[in-house]
N, C-alpha and C positions, 0 to 999 in steps of 0.2 A: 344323421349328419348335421342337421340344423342344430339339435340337442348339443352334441359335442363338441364343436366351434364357438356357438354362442354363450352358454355358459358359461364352458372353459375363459370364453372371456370377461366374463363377470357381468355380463347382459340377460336378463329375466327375459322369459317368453313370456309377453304377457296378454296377446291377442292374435287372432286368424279365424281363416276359415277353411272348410275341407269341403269339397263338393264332389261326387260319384257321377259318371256316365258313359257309358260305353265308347264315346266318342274319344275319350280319353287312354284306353287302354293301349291304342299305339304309340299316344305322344304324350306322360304324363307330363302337367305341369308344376311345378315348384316354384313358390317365390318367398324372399324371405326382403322383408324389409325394416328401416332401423331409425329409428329418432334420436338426434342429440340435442345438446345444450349449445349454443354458444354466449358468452359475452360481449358484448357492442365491441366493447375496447379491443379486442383479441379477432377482429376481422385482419383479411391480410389486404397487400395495394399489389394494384399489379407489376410484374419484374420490371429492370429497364437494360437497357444494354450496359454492359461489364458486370451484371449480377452472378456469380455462380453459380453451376449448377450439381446440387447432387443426386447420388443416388444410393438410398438409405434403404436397411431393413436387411432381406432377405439376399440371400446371394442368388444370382439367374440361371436357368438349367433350360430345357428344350420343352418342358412341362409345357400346355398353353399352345402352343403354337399353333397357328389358324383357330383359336380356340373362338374368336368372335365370326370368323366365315363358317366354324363348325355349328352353328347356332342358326345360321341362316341355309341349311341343307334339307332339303326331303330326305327322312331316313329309310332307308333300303338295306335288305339283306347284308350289305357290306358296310355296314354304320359301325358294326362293332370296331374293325380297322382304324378305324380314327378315334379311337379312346386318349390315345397320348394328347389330343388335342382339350383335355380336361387336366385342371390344374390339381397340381397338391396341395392340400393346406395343412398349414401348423399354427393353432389358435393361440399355442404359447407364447411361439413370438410373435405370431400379431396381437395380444395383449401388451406385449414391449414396446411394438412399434405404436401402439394406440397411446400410451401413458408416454412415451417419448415425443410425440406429438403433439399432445398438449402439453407440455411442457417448455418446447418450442415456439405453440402458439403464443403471438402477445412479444416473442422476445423482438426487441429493435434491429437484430443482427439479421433477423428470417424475414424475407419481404412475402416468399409465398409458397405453399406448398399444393402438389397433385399427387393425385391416388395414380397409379398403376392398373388401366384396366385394360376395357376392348382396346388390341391389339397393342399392348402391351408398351414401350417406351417411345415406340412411332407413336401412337397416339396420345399421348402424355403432353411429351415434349411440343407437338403441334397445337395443341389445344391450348398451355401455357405459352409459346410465345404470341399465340394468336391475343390471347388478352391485354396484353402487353404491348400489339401494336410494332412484335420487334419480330427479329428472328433469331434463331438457334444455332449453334452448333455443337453438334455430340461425337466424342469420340468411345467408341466401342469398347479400344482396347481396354480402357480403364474399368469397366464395368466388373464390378465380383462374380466371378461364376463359379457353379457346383459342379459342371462336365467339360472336358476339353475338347476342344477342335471346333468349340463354335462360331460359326461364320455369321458376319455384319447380319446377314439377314436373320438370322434365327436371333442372336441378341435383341434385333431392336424390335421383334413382332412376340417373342417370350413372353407369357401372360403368367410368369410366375407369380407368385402370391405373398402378400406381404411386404410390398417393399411402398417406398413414397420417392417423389422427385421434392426436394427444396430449397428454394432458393436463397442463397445466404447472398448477404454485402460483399464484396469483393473487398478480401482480404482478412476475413471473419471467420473463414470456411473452420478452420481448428479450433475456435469457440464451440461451435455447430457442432464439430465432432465429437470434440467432449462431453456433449450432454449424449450423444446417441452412444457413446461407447458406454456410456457407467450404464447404459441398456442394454451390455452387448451387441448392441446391433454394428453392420458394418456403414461405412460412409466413403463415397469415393466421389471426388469432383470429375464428372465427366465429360462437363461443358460449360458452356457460358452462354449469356443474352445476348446480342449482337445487334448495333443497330440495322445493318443492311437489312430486309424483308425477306432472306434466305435460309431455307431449310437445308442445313449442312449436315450429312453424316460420315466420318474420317474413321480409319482405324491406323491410328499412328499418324505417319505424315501420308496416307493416300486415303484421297478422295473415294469416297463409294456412292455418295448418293446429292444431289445439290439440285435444287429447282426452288420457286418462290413459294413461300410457306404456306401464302392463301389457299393454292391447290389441295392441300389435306383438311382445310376447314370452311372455307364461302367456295369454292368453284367447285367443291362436288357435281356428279351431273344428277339430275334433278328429273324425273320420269314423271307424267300423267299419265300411266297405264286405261285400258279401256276398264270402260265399271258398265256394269250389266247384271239387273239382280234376277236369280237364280229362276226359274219357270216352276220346279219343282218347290222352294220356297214359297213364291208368290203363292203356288196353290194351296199350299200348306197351310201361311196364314188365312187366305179368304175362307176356308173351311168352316162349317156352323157346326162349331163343340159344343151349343147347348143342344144338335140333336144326336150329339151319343149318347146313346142307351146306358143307363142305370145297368152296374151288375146288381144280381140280386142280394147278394149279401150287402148293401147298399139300404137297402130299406131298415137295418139298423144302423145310424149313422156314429157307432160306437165302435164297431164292424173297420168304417173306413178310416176313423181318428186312429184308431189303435196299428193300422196300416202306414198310415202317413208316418207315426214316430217311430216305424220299425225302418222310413228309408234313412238309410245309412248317411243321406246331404242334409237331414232333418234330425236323426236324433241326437243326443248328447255325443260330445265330442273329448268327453273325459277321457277315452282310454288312449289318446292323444296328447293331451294336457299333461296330464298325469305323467308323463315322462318326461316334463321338462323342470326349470326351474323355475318359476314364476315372482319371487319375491327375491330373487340374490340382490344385496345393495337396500334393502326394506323402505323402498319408496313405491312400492304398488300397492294402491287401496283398493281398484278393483280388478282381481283379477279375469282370468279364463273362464265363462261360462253364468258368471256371478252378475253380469251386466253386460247392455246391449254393445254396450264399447270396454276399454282396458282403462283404466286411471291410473295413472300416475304420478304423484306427487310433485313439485315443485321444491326440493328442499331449501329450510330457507323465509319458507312464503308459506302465503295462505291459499293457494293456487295450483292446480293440477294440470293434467294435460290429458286428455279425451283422445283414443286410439282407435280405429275402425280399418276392419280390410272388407271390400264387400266387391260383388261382382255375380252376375247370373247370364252365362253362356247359352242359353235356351231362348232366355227374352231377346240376344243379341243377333241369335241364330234365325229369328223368327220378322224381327224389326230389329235391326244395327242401330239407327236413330232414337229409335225409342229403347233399345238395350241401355245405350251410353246414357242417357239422362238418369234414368233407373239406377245403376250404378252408383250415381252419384249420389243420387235422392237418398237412396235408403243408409249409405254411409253415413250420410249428413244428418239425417233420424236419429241412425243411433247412436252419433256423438250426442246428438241433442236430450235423447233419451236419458243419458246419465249424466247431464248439467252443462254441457258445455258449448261453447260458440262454435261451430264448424268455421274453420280458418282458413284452410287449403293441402291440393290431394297433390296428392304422387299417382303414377299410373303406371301399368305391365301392359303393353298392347299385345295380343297374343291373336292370331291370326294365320292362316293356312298361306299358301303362297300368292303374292300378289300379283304375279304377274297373269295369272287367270281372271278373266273380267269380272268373274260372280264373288272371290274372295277380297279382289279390290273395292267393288263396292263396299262391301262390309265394312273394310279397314276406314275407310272416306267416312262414310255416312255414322260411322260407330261415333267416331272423331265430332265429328259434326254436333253431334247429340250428348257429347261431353262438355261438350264449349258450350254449348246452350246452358246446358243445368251450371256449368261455373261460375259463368258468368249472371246465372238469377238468382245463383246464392251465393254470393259473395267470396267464391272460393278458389283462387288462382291456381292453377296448375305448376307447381315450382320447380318441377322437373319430372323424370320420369323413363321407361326402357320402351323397347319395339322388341315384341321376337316375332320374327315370320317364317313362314317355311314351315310349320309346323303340322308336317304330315308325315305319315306312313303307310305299308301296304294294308292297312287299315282300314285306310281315306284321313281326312283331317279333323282336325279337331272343332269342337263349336268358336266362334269368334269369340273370344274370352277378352275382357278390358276389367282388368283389373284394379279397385281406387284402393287406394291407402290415404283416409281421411284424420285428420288432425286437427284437434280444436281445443279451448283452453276454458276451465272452469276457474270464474272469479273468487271461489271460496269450496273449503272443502265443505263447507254446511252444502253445500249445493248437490252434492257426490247423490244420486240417484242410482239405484238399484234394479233389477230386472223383475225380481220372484216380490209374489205376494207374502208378508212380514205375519206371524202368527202372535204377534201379542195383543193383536186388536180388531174388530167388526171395522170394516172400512167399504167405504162408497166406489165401486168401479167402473168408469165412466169410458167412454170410448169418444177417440177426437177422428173426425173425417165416419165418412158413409160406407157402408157395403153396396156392392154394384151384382150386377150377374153374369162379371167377368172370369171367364174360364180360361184364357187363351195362353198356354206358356206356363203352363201350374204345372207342381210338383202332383198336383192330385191326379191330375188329366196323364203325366207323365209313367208316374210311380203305379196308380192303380188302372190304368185303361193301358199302358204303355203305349199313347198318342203324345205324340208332340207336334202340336197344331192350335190355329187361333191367332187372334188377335195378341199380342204382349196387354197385360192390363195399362190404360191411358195414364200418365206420367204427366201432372198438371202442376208445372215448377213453381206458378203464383201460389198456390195450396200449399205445395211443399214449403214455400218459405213461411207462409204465415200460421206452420203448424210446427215450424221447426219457432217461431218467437213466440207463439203460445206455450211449448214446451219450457221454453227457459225461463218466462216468467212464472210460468208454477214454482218452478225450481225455486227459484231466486226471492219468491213471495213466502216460501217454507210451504208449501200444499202439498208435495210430489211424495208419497210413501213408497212407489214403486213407476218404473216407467219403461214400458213394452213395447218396440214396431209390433205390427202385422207384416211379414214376408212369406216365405215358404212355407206350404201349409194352409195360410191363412188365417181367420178368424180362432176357428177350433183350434188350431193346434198352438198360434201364441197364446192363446187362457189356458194350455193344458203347463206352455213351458213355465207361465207363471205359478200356477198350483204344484208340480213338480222339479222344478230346477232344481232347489234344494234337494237334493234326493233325502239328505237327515230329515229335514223340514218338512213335510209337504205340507200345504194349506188348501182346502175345500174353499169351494165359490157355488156361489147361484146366481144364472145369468139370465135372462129373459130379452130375446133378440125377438118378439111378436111384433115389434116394430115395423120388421122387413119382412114382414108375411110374404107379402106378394111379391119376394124375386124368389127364385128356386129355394129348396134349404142345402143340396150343395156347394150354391154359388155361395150365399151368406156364410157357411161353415168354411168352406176351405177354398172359395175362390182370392185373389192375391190382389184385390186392388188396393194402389197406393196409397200415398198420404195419411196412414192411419197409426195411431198408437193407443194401447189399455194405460191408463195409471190407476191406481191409487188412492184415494184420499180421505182424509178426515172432514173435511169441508168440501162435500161436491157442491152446494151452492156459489161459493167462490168460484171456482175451479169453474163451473159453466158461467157464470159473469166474464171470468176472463175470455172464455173461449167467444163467446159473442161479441168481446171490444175486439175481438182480432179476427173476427168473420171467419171463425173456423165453426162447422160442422160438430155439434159434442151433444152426447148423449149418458143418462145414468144408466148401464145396461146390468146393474148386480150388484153383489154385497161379496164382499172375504167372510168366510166362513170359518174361523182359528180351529172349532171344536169340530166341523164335518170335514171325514174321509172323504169326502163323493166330489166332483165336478159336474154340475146338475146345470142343462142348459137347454131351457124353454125353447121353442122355437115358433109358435104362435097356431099350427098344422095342426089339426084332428088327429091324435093317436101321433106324431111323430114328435120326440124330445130327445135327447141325449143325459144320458145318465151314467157318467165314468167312476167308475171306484178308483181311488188315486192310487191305491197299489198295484192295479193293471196296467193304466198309464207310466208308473214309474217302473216298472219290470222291463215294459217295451221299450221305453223312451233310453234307460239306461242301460238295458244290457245290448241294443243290438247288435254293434259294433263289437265289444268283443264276444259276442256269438258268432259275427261272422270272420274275425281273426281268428277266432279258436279254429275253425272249419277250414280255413285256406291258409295258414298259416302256423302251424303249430310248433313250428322251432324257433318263430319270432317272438311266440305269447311266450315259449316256456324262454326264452333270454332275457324278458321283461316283466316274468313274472311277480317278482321280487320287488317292484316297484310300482305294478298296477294288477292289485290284487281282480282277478273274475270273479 
């Protein structure tokens, strides 16, 4: 569905992320989210009273309806019954309406236009005059519709798809129209600005609906439900995960790498990718999988734009406060990873029902720990979604806070890379420390099936002063490659570096005897933050810099162009790691569709054609 909407409208998938958990099996989540351009000049003012109002695109049908209270329900056995409460889309003509749109934008006739969403023209229309300081009034009857017999209410809460409100000059409206019709699309004035403060809705000459506008936008009523966090949680986290027992296939720690890239939230996420289209429009430099974030060019310019979605439900599940920081932290890595400033995020609050004390705490304290990290890295939250409710006879899902981070590289020279480059011996240096934090890992997860601990500590001054040591590599020409450590951990970002490239791969020797003395599963695959692998030609620089910027840096290896192996000292009598790159790349890249082919094989064989097993 994403595939065929987005494309079809000439939009490149060029970044995400896929995460697996049981928790999820009753209430999957989906997000899809979208960047555009705009020009200064081509902002809009807000309406004033006698502005018109239209309603463009799509003609209105009963699609949608309660489609935004269906989003706030616990699903239960009888969830299937309210399916009509999900919209139709046609990516066609929202293509039409998208290029009729800008076309509009900038003109002098159009003062302002709104999307058509939660709850459909009720909401539209309130939110628009609320800007404006004025108020509304819509008549029904006018509205294009696809079924008959629709009554005031279903018109004005229809969450059909595709259509826009805009407001033209009074007396301009058939200029307006003319550009939406050589679009095909339809256009019909259904209302106007008005200066009284009144939310007006008519059908013909009778009244159906009229109170003061505020009430659908500031007089909401406004809940401090009880927060109370969980008993079962709390004990969860104080738990002492350094004393789980080692399995015994654990004392080859090749054993447990080779584990880790077989989980489905860790390995390569190609047979995903792979179905979409990623360069339609050929302004993506770096695509899906190729780098810690998505680039995308600037046409025009010497200037790209830095894409990240990131978010970990375990860490949020475990510590809400310290989930949200995290979140943001590691977004803001890996824009920073491939050259770019982190700017500011968007967010999906995702959350089980709040009116239970232990899931409002989450939602509170999640929030809390997002405004913290926003605010120490300079990264405004410019908008963003809630969904709550999101349970079934399941139980609920982990508190998921979804970032969608966005930043801006000042030149494509800067465009940094994820995978270790085979044309050359280069110096591989590590920025920030290893700790003998366990607490909330994919390791502890995936191979004990424990989810307990501490979340790793999340230190935002670090984080910033390792996200501007990152850019000045960048920006000085040092950076050959540039890695977080997340999921995994240590071991498994130097295995994604030597195989990402699955054509490519590149051998490393790593010697981590530094950190003898914390465990060697904490240093291998424990997840503390602040940390990235690069790179370099010059690691004498490269640790200069990192000492003017009081970060934490180490030379812990060399790129190996001519060795198969990933060879990693670990300082221990008799204990090292020694991966042949063709094992790791076998696991790393087939697991997923090994496990499509197995649970799925009428979706592998319909996609087969375009993501060869």
């Amino acid at each position: 569905g994403v595939r065929d909407y987005g494309n079809r409208m000439g939009i490149p998938t060029v970044n995400g992320a896929v995460y697996f958990d049981e928790r999820y099996v009753g209430n999957p989540l989906v997000f899809c989210g979208t960047v555009g351009l705009l020009p200064r000049d081509k902002c809009f003012k807000n309406p004033a009273a006698g502005d018109a109002v239209m309603l463009v695109g799509g003609r209105t049908g009963r699609d949608g309806i309660h489609g935004a209270s269906f989003a706030s329900v616990v699903l239960d056995a009888d969830s299937a019954a309210r399916r009509p409460a999900v919209q139709v889309g046609n990516p066609f003509l929202e293509k039409c309406l998208m290029e009729a749109c800008l076309e509009l934008a900038g003109d002098p006739r159009v003062i302002a236009m709104q999307d058509l969403g939660a709850a459909g023209l009720c909401g539209s229309t309130a939110e628009l005059a609320h800007r404006g300081g004025c108020g509304i009034e819509v008549d029904v009857a006018r509205a294009s519709r696809r079924e008959t017999g629709m009554t005031p209410y279903e018109v004005m809460l229809s969450e059909s798809q595709e259509r826009m409100l805009v407001v033209a000059k009074k007396g301009r409206e058939d200029a307006v129209r003319a550009i939406l019709e050589k679009w095909d699309l339809t256009a019909a004035v259904i209302g106007e600005v008005i200066a009284e403060p009144v939310y007006r809705v008519t059908e013909g000459d009778r009244v159906v609906a009229e109170f003061p506008g505020s009430r659908l936008v500031t007089e909401c009523p406004t809940y401090t439900p009880a927060a109370e966090e969980s008993a079962d949680i709390r004990s969860r986290r104080e738990r002492d995960v350094a004393a789980i027992a080692e399995r015994p296939e654990e004392r080859d720690p090749l054993w447990t790498l080779e584990r880790l890239l077989a989980s489905p939230t860790i390995a390569s996420k190609s047979w995903v990718c792979r179905q979409y289209d990623t360069t339609v429009r050929t302004n993506t430099v770096v695509g899906p999988g190729a780098g810690d974030a998505a680039v995308v060019r600037l046409r025009g310019t010497s200037r790209a734009l830095a894409l990240k979605t990131d978010g970990n439900g375990r860490y949020t599940f475990l510590d809400p406060r310290v989930g949200g920081r995290i979140a943001v932290a590691e977004a803001a890595r890996n824009v920073a990873c491939t050259g770019g400033r982190p700017l500011a995020i968007t967010n999906c609050l995702n959350f089980g029902n709040p009116t239970r004390p232990q899931v409002y705490y989450q939602l509170r304290e999640a929030v809390a720990g997002i405004g913290e990290a926003c605010r120490a890295l300079g990264t405004p939250v410019t908008g963003g979604n809630v969904s709550l409710y999101n349970e079934s006879p399941a139980g609920a899902i982990y508190p998921t806070p979804i970032i969608g981070m966005v930043g801006v590289i000042e030149s494509l020279d800067h465009v940094t890379r994820s995978g270790f480059s085979a044309d050359a011996e280069r110096a591989i240096i590590l920025f920030g420390e290893p700790t003998a934090e366990l607490g909330g890992s994919e390791y502890l997860a995936w191979v004990h099936g424990i989810v307990a601990g501490r979340p790793p500590e999340c230190d935002l001054g670090r984080e910033r002063s390792l996200i501007d040591l990152l850019l000045a590599c960048a920006r000085a020409g040092l950076t050959r490659s540039a890695h977080d450590t997340s999921d995994g951990g240590l071991a498994v970002a130097l295995a994604e570096c030597c195989i990402g490239d699955r054509e490519r791969p590149v051998g490393a020797d790593i010697d981590l005897s530094h950190w003898a003395a914390l465990p060697c599963r904490a240093v291998l695959f424990g997840e503390a933050q602040g940390r990235a692998i690069i790179s370099t030609d010059d690691g004498d620089a490269v640790l200069g810099l990192a000492r003017g910027h009081g970060v934490s840096a180490r030379r812990i290896g060399t790129v190996r162009p001519g060795s198969d192996t990933l060879r990693i000292a670990l300082g221990t009598p008799g204990v090292s790691l020694i991966a042949p790159l063709e094992r790791l790349s076998a696991t790393y890249h087939g697991a997923i569709p090994a496990i499509m082919a197995r649970a799925t094989p009428a979706v592998v064989a319909a996609n087969d054609a375009a993501v060869p097993l």
